[in-house]
Backbone as JSON, one array per atom type, in Angstrom:
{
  "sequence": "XXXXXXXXXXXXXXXXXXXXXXXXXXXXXXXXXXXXXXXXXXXXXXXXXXXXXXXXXXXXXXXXXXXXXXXXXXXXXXXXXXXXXXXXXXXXXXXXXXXXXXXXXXXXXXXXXXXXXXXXXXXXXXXXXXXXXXXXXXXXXXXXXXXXXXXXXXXXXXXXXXXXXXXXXXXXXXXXXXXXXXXXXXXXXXXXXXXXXXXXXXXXXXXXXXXXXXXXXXXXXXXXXXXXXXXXXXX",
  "N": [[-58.28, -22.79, 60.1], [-58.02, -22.63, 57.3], [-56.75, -20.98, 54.95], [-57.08, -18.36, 52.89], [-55.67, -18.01, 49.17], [-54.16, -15.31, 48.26], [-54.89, -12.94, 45.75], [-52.72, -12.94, 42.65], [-51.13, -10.04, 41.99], [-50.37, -7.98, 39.1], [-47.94, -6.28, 37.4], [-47.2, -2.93, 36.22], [-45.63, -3.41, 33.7], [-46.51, -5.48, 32.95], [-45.77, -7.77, 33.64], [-46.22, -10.41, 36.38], [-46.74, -9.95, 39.93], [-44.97, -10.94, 42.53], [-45.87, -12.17, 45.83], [-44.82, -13.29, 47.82], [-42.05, -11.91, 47.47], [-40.32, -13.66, 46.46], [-39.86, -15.58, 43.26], [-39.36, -18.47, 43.81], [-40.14, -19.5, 46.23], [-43.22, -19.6, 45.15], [-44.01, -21.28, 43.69], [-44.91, -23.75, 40.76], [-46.33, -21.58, 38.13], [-48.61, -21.86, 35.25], [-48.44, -18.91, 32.42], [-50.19, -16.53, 31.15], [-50.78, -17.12, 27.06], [-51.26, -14.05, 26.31], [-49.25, -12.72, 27.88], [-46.95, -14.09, 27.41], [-46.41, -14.01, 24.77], [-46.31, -10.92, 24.11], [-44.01, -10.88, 25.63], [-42.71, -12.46, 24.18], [-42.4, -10.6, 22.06], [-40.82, -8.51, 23.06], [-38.74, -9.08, 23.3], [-37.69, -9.75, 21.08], [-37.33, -7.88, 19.3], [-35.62, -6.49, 20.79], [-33.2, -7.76, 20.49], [-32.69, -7.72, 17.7], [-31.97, -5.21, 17.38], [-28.96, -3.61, 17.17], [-26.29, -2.94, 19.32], [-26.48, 0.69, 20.56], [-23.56, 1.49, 20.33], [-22.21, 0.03, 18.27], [-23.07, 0.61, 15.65], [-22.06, 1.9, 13.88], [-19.47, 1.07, 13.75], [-17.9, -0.85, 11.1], [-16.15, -3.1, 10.79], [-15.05, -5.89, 12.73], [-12.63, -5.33, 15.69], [-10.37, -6.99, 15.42], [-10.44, -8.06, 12.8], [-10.21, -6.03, 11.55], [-7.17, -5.3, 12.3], [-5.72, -7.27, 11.03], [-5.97, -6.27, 8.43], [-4.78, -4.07, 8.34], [-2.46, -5.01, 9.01], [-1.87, -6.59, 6.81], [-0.97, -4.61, 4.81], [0.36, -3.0, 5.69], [2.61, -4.74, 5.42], [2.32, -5.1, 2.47], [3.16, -2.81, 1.75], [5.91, -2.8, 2.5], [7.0, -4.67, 1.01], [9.55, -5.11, -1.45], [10.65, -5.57, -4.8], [9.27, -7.77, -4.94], [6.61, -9.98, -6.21], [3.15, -9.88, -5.91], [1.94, -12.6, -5.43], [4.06, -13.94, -3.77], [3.46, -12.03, -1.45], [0.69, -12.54, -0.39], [1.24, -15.4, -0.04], [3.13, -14.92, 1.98], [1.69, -13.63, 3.88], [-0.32, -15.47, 4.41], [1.36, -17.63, 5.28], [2.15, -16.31, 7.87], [-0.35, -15.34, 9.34], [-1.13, -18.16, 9.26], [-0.09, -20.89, 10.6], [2.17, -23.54, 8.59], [1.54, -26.7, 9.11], [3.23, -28.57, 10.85], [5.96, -31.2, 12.04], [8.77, -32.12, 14.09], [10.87, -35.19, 14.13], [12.84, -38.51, 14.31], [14.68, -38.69, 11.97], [15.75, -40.42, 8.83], [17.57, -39.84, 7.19], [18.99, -38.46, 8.95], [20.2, -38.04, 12.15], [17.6, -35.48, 13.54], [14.94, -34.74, 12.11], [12.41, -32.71, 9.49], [8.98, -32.93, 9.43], [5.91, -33.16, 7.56], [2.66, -32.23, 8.68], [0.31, -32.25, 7.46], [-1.06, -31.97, 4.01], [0.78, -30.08, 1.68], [0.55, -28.02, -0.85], [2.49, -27.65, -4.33], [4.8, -24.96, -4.68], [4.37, -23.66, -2.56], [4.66, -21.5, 0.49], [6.95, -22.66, 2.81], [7.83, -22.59, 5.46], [9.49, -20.33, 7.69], [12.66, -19.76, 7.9], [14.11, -18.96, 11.06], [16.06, -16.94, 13.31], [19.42, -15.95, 14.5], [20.28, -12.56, 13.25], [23.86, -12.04, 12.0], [27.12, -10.88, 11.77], [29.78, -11.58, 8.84], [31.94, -12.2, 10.53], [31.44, -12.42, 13.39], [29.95, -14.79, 12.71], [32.11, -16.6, 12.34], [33.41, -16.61, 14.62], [31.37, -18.06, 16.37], [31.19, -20.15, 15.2], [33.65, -21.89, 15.57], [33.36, -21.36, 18.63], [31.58, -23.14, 18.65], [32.24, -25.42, 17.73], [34.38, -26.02, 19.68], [32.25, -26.68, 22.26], [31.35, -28.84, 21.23], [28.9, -29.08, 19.57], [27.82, -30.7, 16.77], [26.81, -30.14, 14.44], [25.64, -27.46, 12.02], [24.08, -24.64, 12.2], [23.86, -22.77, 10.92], [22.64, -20.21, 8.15], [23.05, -18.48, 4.97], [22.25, -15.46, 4.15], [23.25, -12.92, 2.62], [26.16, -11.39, 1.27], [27.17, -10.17, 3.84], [25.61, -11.09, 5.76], [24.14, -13.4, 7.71], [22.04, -15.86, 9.14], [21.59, -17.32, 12.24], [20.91, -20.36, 13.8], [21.47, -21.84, 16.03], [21.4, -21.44, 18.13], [18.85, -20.19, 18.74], [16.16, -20.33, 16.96], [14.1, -21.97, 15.25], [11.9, -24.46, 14.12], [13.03, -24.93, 11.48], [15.55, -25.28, 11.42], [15.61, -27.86, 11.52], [15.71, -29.04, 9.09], [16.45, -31.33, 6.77], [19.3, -31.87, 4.49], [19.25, -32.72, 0.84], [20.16, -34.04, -1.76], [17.85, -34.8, -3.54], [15.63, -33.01, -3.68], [12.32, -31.6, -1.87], [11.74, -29.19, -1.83], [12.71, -25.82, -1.59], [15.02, -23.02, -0.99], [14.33, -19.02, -0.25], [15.53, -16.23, -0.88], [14.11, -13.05, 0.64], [12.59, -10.19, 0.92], [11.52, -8.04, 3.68], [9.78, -5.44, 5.12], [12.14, -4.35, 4.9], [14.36, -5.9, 5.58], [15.58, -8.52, 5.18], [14.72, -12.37, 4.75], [14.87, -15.92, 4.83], [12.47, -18.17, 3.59], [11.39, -20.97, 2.98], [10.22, -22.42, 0.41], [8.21, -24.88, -1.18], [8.87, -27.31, -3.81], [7.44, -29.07, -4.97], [4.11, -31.06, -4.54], [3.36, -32.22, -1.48], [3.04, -35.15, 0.6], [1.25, -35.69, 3.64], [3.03, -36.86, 6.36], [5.64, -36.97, 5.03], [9.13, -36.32, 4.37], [10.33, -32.87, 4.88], [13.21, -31.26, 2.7], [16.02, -29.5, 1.52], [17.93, -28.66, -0.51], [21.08, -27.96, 0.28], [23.19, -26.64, -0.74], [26.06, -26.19, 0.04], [29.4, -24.57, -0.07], [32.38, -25.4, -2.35], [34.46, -27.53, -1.43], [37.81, -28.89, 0.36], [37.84, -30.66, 2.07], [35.27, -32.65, 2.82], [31.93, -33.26, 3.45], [29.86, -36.02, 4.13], [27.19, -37.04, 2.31], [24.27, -38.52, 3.25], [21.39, -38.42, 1.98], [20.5, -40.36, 0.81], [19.21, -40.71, -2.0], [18.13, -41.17, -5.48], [20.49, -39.74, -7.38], [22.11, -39.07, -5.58], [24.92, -37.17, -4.79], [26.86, -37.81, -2.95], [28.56, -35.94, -1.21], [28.23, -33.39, 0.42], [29.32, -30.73, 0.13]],
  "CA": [[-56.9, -22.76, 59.62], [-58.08, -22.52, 55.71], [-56.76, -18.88, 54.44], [-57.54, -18.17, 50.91], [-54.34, -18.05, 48.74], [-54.36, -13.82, 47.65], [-54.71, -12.91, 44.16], [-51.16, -12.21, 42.61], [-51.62, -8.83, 40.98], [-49.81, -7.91, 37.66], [-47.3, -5.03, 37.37], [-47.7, -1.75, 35.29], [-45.25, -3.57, 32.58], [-47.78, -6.85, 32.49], [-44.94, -9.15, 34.8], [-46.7, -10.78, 37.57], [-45.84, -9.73, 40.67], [-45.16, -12.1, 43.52], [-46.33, -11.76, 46.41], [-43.97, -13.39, 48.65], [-41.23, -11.39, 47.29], [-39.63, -14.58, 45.59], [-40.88, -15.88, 42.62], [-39.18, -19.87, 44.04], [-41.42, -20.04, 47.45], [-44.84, -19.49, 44.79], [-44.07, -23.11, 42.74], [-45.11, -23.0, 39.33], [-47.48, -21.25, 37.79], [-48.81, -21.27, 34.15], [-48.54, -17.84, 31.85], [-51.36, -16.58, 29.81], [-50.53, -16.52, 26.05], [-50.99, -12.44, 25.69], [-48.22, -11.96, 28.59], [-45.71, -14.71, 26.81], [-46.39, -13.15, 23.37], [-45.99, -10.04, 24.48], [-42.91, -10.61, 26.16], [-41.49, -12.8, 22.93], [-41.74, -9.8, 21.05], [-40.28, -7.36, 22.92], [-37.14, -9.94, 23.58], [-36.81, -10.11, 19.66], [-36.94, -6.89, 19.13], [-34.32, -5.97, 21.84], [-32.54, -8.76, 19.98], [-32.5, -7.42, 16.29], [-31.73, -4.05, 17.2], [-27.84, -3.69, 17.27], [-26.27, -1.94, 19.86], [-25.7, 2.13, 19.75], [-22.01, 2.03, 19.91], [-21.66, -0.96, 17.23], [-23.99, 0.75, 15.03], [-21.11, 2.7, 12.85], [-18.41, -0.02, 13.3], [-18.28, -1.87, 9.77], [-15.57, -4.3, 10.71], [-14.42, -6.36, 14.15], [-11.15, -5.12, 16.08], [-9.42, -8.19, 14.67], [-9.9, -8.22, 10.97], [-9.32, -4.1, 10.92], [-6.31, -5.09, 12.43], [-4.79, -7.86, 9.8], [-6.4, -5.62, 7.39], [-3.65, -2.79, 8.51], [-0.96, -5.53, 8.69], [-1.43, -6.48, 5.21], [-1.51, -3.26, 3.71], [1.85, -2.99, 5.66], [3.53, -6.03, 4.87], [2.56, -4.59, 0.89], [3.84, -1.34, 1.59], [7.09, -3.14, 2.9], [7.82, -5.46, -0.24], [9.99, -4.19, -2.41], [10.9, -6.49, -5.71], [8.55, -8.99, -4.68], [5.05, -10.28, -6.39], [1.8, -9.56, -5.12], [1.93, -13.63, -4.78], [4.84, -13.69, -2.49], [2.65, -10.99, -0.64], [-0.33, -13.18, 0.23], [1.87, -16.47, 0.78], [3.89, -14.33, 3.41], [0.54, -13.27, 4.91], [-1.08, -16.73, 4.87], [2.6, -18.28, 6.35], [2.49, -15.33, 9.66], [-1.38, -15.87, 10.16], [-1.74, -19.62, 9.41], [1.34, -21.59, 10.05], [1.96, -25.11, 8.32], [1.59, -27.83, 10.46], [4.66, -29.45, 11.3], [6.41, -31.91, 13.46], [10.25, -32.65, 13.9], [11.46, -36.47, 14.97], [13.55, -38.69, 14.17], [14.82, -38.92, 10.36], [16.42, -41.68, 8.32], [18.84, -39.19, 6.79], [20.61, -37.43, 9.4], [19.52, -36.87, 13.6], [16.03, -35.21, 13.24], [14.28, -34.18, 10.43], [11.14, -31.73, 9.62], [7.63, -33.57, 7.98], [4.51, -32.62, 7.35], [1.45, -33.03, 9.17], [-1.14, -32.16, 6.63], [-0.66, -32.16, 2.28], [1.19, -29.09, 1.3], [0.56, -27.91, -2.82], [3.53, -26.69, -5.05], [5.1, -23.79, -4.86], [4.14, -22.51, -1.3], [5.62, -21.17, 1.62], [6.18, -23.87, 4.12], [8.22, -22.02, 6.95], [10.67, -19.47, 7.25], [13.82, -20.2, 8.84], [14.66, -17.94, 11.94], [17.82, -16.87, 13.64], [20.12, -14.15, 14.89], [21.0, -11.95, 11.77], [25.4, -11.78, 12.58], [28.31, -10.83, 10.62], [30.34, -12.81, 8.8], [32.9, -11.96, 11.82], [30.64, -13.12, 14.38], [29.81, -16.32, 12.24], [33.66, -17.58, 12.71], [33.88, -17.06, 16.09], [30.42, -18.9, 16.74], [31.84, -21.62, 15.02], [34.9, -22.25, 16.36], [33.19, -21.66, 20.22], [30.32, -24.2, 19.1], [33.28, -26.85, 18.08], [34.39, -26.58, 21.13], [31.08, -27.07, 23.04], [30.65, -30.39, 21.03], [28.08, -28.92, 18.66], [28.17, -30.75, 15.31], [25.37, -30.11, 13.73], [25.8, -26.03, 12.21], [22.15, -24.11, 11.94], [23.99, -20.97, 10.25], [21.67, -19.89, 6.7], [24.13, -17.58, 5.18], [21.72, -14.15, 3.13], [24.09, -12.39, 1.36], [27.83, -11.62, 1.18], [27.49, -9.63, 4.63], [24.15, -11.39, 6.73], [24.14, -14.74, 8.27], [21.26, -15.97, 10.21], [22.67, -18.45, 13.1], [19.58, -20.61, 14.17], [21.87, -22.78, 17.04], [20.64, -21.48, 19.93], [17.59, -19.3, 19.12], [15.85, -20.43, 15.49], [12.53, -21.92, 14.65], [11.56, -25.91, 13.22], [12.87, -24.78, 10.62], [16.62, -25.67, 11.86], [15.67, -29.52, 11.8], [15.39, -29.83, 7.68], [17.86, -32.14, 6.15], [19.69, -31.89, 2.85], [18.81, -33.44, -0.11], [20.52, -33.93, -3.58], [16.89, -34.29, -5.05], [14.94, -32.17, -2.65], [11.45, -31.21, -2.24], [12.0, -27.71, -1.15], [13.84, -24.87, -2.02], [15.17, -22.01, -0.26], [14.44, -18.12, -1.35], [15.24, -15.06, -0.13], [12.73, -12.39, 0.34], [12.89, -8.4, 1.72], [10.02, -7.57, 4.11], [10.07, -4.08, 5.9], [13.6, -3.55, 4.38], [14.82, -6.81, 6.14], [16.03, -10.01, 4.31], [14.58, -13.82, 5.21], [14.59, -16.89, 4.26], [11.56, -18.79, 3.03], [11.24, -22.54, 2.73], [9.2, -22.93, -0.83], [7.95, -26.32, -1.77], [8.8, -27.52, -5.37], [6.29, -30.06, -5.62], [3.74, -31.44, -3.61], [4.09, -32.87, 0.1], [2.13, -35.49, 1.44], [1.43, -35.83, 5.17], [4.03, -37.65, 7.42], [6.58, -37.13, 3.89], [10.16, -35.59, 5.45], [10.83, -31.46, 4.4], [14.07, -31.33, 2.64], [16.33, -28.81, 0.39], [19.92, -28.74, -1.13], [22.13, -27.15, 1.38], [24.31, -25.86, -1.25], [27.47, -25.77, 0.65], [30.24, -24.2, -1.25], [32.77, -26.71, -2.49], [36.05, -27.62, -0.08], [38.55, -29.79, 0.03], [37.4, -31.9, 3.41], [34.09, -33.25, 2.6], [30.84, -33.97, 4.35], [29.81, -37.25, 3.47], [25.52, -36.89, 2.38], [23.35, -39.4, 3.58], [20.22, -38.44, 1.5], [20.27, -41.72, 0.17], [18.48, -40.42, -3.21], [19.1, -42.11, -6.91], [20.87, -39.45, -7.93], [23.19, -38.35, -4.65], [26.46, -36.83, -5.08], [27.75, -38.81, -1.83], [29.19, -35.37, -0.25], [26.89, -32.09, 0.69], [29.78, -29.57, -0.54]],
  "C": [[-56.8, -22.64, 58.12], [-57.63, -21.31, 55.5], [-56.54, -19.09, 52.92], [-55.94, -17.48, 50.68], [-54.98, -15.71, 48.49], [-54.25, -14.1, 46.14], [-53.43, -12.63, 43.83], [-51.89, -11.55, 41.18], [-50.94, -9.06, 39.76], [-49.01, -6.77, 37.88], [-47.14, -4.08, 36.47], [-47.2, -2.39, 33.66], [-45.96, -5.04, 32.15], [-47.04, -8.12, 32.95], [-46.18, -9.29, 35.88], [-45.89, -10.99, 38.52], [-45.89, -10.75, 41.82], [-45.17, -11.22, 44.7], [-45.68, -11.69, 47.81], [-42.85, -12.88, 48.2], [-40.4, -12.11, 46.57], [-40.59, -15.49, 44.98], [-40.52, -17.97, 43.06], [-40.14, -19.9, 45.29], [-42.56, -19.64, 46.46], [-45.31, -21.14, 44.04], [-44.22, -22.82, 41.67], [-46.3, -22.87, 38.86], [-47.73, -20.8, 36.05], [-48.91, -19.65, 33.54], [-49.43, -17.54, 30.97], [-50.23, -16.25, 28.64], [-50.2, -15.01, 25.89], [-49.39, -12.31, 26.47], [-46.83, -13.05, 28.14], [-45.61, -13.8, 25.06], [-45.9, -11.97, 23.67], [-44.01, -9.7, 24.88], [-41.51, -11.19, 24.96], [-41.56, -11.84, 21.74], [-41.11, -8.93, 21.45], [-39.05, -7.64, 23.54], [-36.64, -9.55, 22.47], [-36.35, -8.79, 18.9], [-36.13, -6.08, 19.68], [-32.94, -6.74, 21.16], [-31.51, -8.32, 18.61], [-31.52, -6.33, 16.38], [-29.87, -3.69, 17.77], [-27.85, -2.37, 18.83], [-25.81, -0.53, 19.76], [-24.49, 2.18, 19.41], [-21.27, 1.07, 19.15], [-22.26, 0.0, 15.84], [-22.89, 1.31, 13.79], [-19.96, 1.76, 12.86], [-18.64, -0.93, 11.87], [-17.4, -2.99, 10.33], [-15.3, -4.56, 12.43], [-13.19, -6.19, 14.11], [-10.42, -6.04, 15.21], [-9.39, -8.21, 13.19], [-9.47, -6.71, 11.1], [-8.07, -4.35, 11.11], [-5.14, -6.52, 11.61], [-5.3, -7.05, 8.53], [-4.88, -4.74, 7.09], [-2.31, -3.68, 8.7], [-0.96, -6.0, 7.53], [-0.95, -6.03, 4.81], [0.06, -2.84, 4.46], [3.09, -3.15, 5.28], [3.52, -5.55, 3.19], [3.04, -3.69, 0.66], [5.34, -1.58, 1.64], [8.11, -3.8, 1.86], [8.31, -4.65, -1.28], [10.77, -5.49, -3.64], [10.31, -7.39, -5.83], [7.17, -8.83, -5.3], [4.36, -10.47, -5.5], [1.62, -11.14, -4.49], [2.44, -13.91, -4.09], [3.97, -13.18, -1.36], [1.54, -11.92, 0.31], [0.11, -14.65, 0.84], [2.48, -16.04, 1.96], [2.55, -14.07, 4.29], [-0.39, -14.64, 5.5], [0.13, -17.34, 5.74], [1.93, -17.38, 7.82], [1.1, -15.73, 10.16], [-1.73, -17.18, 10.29], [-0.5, -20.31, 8.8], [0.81, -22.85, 9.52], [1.72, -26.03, 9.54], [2.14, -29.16, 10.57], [5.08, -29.84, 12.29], [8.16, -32.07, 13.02], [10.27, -34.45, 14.96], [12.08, -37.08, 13.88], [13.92, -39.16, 12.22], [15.7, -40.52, 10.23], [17.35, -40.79, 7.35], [19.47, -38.83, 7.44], [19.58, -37.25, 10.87], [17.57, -37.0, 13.17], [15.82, -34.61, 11.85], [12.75, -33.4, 10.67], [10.1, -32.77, 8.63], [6.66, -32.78, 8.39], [3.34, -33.22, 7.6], [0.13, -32.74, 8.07], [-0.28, -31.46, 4.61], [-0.58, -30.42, 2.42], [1.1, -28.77, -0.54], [2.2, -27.47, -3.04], [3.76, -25.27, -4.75], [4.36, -22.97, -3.98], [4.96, -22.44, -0.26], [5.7, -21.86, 2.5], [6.44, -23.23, 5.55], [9.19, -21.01, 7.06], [11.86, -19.91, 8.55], [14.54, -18.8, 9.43], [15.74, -17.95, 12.67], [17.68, -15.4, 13.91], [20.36, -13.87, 13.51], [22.7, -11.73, 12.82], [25.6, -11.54, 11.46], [28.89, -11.66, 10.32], [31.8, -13.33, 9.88], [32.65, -12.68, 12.71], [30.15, -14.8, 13.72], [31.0, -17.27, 12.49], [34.07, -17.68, 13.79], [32.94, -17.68, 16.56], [31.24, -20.24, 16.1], [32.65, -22.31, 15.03], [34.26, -22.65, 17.87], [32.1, -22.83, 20.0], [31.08, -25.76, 18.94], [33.98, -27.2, 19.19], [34.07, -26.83, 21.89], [30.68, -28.43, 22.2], [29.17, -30.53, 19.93], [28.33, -29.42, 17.52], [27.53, -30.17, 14.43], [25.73, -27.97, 13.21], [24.21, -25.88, 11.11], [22.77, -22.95, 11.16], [23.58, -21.47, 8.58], [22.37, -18.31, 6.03], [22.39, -16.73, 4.12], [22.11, -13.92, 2.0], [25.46, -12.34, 1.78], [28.17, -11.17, 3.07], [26.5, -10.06, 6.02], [24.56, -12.64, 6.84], [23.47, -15.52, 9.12], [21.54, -17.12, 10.82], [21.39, -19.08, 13.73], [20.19, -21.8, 15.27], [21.44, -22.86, 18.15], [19.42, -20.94, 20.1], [16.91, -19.47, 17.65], [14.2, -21.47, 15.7], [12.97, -23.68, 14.21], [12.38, -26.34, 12.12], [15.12, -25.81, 10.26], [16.68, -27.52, 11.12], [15.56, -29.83, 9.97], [16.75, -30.16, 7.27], [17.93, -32.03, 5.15], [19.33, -32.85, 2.09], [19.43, -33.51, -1.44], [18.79, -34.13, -4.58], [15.5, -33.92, -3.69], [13.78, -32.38, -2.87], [10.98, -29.79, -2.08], [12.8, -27.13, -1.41], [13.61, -23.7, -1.03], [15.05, -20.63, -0.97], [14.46, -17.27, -0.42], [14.2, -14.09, -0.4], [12.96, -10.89, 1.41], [11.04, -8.36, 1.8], [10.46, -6.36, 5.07], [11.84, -3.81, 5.69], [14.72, -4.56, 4.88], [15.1, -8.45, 5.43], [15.25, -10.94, 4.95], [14.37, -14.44, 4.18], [13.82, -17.45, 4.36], [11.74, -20.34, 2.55], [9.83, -22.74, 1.71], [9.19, -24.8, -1.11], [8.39, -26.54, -3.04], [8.05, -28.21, -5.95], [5.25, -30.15, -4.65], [3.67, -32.33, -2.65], [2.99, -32.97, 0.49], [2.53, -35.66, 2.84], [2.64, -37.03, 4.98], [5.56, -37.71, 6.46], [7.39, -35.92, 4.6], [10.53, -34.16, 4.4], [12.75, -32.07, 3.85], [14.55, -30.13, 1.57], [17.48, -28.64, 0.02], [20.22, -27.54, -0.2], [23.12, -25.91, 0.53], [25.76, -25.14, -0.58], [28.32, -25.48, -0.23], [31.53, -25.49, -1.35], [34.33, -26.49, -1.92], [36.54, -28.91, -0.02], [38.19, -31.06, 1.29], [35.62, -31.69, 3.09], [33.07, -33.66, 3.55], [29.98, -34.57, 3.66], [27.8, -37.05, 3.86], [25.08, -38.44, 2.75], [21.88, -39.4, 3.0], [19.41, -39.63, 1.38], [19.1, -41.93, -1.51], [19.02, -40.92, -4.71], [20.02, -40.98, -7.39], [22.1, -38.65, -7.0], [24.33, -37.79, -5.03], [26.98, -36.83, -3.96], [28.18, -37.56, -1.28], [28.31, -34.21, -0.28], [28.3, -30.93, 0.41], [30.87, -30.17, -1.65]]
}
């Protein structure tokens, strides 16, 4: 009943071939040096050698393609510094990182989860662009839905971005008589927005804020900033 194991041959490329057709029914079996050497060089050299159809690519899909939205976004600015330029590009690819809850000025409020420097872009405040037509009849139909609170960020004499029902974080920042934020407009692809600049610097969990600048009217809305230097009404 003894039968001699067979030799296990070798195969033209210097693998050893099994005999039972799977190399798990043989158990394990040590490798000479030449046929591991052998085989760890012609891994590393399969390794090194890029593949043909990378071989002329210089850059990865993804940067070529913020490369070409840069170079857009610069083609698009018109009156604006080259610094604007790269804060707008760092805002769209790498937002701040912000939370909204509950304030001690007013409802909710916007802070900051991580230290913001001077004089950068924190968020831009989004919305419908309307007329100033469409702004008076929104705000009439939102007093009568019980809305107090009004998200409209007026542009210019003829733009009005309405952020009540469809707007961005950016909604939740509360007024301030001594702010830390300022508002600026800014033309990108031939299109107006507003920009939430810092004026100083903003430590974590410290609440976003920026003068509302309401125009001035005879019925008053009574500020809550609570800042040394308030002027008790926001228009």
């Amino acid at each position: 009943t003894s039968f001699s194991t067979p030799k296990k041959k070798k195969r033209d490329d210097g693998m050893r071939e099994h005999v039972t057709g799977c190399a798990r029914s043989e158990g394990y079996y040590k490798i000479d040096k030449k046929d591991k050497l052998k085989y760890l060089n012609n891994s590393r050299a399969f390794a090194e050698e890029p593949p043909a159809d990378t071989q002329v690519r210089t850059c990865p899909p993804l940067a070529a393609g913020r490369r070409s939205e840069q170079r857009r976004l610069l083609s698009s600015f018109t009156g604006s510094c080259d610094s604007d330029l790269l804060k707008f590009n760092q805002l769209k690819f790498r937002k701040k990182k912000l939370k909204f809850c509950k304030s001690h000025i007013h409802d909710w409020g916007l802070f900051a989860m991580e230290p913001i420097a001077a004089d950068e872009m924190v968020i831009e405040y989004v919305g419908q662009n309307i007329r100033q037509v469409i702004a008076d009849m929104r705000e009439k139909r939102y007093e009568d839905e019980g809305i107090g609170s009004s998200y409209m960020f007026r542009v210019d004499h003829d733009t009005i971005i309405d952020a009540t029902k469809c707007g961005n974080f950016a909604r939740f920042i509360n007024h301030s008589c001594n702010p830390n934020c300022y508002a600026k407009v800014i033309t990108v692809e031939s299109q107006k927005k507003i920009v939430i600049y810092s004026k100083q610097h903003i430590n974590v969990n410290e609440e976003i804020t920026y003068d509302y600048k309401f125009p001035i009217e005879d019925v008053k809305i009574p500020c809550l900033c609570g800042s040394e230097n308030c002027r008790g009404t926001l228009n």
